[in-house]
N, C-alpha and C positions, 0 to 999 in steps of 0.2 A: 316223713311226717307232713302232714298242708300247714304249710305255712306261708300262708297269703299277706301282702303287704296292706289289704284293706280289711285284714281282720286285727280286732282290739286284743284276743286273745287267741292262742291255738296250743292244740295239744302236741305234747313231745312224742315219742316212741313207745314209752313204758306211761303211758295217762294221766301225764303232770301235764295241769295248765299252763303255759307261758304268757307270757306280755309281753307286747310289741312296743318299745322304744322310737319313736321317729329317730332319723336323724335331724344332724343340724352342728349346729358353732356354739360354744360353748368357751369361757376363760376358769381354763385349766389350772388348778396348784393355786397358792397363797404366800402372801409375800409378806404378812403381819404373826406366823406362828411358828413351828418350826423349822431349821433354815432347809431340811431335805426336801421342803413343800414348796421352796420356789425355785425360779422367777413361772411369778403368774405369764401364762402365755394361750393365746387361743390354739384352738383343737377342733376339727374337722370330724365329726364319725356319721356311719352310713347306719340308717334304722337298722334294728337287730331287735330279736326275741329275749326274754331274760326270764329265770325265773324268780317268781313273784316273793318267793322267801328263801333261807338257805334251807341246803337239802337233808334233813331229818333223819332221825335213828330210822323210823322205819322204811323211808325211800333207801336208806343205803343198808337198812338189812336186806331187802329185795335184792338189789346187787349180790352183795356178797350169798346171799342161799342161790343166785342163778348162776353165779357166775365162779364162787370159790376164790373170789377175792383175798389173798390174806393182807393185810394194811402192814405199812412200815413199822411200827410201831409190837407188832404181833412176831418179827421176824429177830433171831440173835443178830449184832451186827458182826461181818465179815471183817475178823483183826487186818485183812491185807487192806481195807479201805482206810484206816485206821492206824496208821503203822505210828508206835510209841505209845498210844493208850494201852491202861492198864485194863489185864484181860478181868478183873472185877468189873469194870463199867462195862463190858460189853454184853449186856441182856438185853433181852425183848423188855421193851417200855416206852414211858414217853413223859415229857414235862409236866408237872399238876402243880400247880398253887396251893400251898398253906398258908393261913393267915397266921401273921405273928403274935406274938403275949402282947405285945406294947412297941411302942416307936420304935424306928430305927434307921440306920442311914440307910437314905433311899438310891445311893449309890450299890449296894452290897446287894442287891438279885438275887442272890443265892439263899437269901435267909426267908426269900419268900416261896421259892422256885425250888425243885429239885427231882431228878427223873426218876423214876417211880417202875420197879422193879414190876410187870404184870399192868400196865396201865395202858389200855388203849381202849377205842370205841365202846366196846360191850362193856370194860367196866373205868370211868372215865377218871375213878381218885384211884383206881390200883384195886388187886385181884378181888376185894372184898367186897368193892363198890359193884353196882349194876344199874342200867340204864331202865329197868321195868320200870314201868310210868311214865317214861318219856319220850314216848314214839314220835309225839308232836315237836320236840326241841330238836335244835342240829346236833347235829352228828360231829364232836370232836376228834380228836386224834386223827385226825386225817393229816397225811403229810403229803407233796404238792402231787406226788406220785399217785397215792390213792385219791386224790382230786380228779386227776387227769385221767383216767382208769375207769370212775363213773362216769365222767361226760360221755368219753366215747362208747363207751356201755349204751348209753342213755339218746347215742346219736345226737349229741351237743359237743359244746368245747365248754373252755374258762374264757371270763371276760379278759380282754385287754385292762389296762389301767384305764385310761383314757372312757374305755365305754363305763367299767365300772363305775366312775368318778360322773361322769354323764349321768347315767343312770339313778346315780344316789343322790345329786341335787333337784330329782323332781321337775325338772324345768327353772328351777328359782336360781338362776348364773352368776354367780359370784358372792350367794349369800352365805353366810359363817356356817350355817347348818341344815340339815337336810327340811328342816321344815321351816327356815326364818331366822332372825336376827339372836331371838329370845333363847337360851338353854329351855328356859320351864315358861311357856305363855302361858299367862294364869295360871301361874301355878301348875299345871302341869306336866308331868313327865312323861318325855315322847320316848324316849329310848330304856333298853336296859343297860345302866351305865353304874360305877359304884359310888356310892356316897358316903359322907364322914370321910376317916384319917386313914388315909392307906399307910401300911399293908395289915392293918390292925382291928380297923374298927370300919364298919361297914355296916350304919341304919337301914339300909332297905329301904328307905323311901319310894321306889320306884315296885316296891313289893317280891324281888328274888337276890338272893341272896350268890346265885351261880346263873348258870343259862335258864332262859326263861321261854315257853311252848311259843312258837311262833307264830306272833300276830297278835300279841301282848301288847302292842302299841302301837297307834295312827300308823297309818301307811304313810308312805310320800306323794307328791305331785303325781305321779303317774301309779300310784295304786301300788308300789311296793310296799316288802313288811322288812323291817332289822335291814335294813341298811348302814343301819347307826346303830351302835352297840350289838348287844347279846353275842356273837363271834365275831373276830377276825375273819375275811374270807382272803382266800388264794385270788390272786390274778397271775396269768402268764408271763409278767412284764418281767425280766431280771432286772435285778434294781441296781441304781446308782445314785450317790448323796444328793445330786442334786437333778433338778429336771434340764434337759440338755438346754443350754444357752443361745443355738443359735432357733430354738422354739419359740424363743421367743420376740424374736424380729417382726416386724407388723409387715416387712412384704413376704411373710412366708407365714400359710396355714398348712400345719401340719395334719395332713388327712389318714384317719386311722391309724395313726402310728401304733407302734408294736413297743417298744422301748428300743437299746440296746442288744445286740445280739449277745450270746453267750461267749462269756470271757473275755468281756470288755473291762479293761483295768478300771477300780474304782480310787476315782481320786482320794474318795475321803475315808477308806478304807484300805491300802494297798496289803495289807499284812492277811485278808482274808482269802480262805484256800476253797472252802464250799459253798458253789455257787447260791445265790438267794435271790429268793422272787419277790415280788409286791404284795403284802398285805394291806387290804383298805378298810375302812370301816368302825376301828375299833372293837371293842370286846366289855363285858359286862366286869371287866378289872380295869378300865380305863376311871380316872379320875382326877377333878380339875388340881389336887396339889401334886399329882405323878404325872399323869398321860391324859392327857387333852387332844385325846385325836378320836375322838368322837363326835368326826368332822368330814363332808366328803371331801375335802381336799389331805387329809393326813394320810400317810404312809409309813409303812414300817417295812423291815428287810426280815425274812425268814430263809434260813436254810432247807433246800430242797429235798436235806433231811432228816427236819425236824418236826415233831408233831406234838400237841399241845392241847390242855383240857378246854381254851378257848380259842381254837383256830377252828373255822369250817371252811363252807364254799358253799358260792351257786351255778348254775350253769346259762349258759347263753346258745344262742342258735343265729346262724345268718343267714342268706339267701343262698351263697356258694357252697353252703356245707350240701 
């Protein structure tokens, strides 16, 4: 692909526009939200390409018609991966949200979550559902597997944390959200995020009700779209509760870090068996009395495989690829 460091924008492999990120120094994570988000510490990365929104039912129907992709989610799970699960759970499916009657403890997940016999990509609440009409919205159910799978398809990778987190503050270093101090300046809604009483009650204010066509709201500083809300996106990073501590020493800038390698014990988890990656960004189920990480500095842990009616991705490009 050309991709010149004096262009603003270039094209990938398959005729998706990207955007050229400079690098630069940036102060990484937050030390006022939740605790997996600090210690705030700076961060080194080198300019990279990015693309400009996540990648869409019909960018990864292309994939899959070129390429015979089948996604995690499409696949029965192997009882030998599995050993003690009951052989009822083990179908092709994937996690979908239903909203509840009325309140409820916002501890119990389960009453809102449950995996969904038939639920992947092509039909995103289960075998009845279907994606026709939403070529332009991202593409769910992707699990980190079938992430990683379009990149390289696509002659790209997944972002590190670090770039992604870069990337989503626009240039604006250390502020609460991707476009400024404000949630709503004037009024305004910048992201697709959920509003009213979760898991229950959900105004729309922001006008979608699930995923919404990408580019439904202000870009950021550097011309991205959903960086903030509408999916969760994959990074490469495997995660650990907190961000590593000696990151954040002032005679030491961490350049390009990668995170932890795999099967680095997590402290704040030691009882977990399936590795998980970085999710950034939030999702159009994020909401200020549940999940507030509709923030470029939040983070959440996902299993490598696990996939979900609000997880997508984008992809990125550097100069070594």
């Amino acid at each position: 692909m050309s991709l010149l460091k004096n262009e603003v924008t270039a094209e990938d492999t398959v005729g998706q526009r990207m955007t050229w990120i400079p690098g630069g120094i940036f102060r990484m994570g937050c030390n006022d939200a939740y605790p997996e988000e600090a210690p705030v510490h700076r961060v080194s990365v080198d300019g990279f390409w990015i693309d400009p929104s996540p990648v869409t039912n019909a960018q990864f129907g292309k994939f899959v018609a070129e390429t015979g992709h089948v996604t995690f989610a499409e696949i029965a799970p192997d009882p030998r991966d599995y050993p003690g699960a009951l052989p009822e759970m083990l179908f092709p499916g994937s996690l979908v949200f239903t909203k509840t009657q009325a309140a409820v403890n916002l501890s119990e997940w389960s009453r809102w979550w449950s995996l969904q016999r038939g639920a992947n990509w092509r039909h995103p609440y289960g075998p009845s559902s279907t994606i026709e009409g939403l070529d332009d919205h991202p593409v769910v159910h992707v699990a980190y597997g079938d992430a990683f799978a379009y990149a390289r398809w696509a002659g790209k990778d997944l972002p590190t944390e670090a770039e992604w987190e870069f990337a989503a503050r626009g240039g604006l270093d250390g502020a609460t959200f991707a476009w400024g101090e404000v949630m709503r300046p004037s009024g305004r809604m910048m992201a697709n995020t959920w509003q009213g009483r979760f898991p229950w009650e959900n105004t729309k204010e922001d006008g979608w009700e699930a995923t919404s066509p990408v580019g439904s709201f202000p870009p950021n500083g550097f011309g991205l779209l959903d960086m903030i809300g509408n999916v969760w996106e994959w990074t490469q990073d495997w995660y650990v509760a907190q961000h590593q501590a000696d990151a954040a020493k002032a005679c030491c800038i961490p350049s390009n870090p990668r995170g932890p390698t795999e099967g680095t014990p997590d402290p704040g988890q030691p009882s977990i068996k399936i590795p998980r990656k970085v999710l950034k960004g939030g999702s159009f189920l994020c909401a200020p009395s549940f999940c507030r990480r509709y923030r470029p500095a939040a983070r959440h842990p996902e299993p490598v495989d696990t996939s979900a009616c609000h997880v997508g991705f984008r992809c990125v490009a550097r100069s070594a690829n």
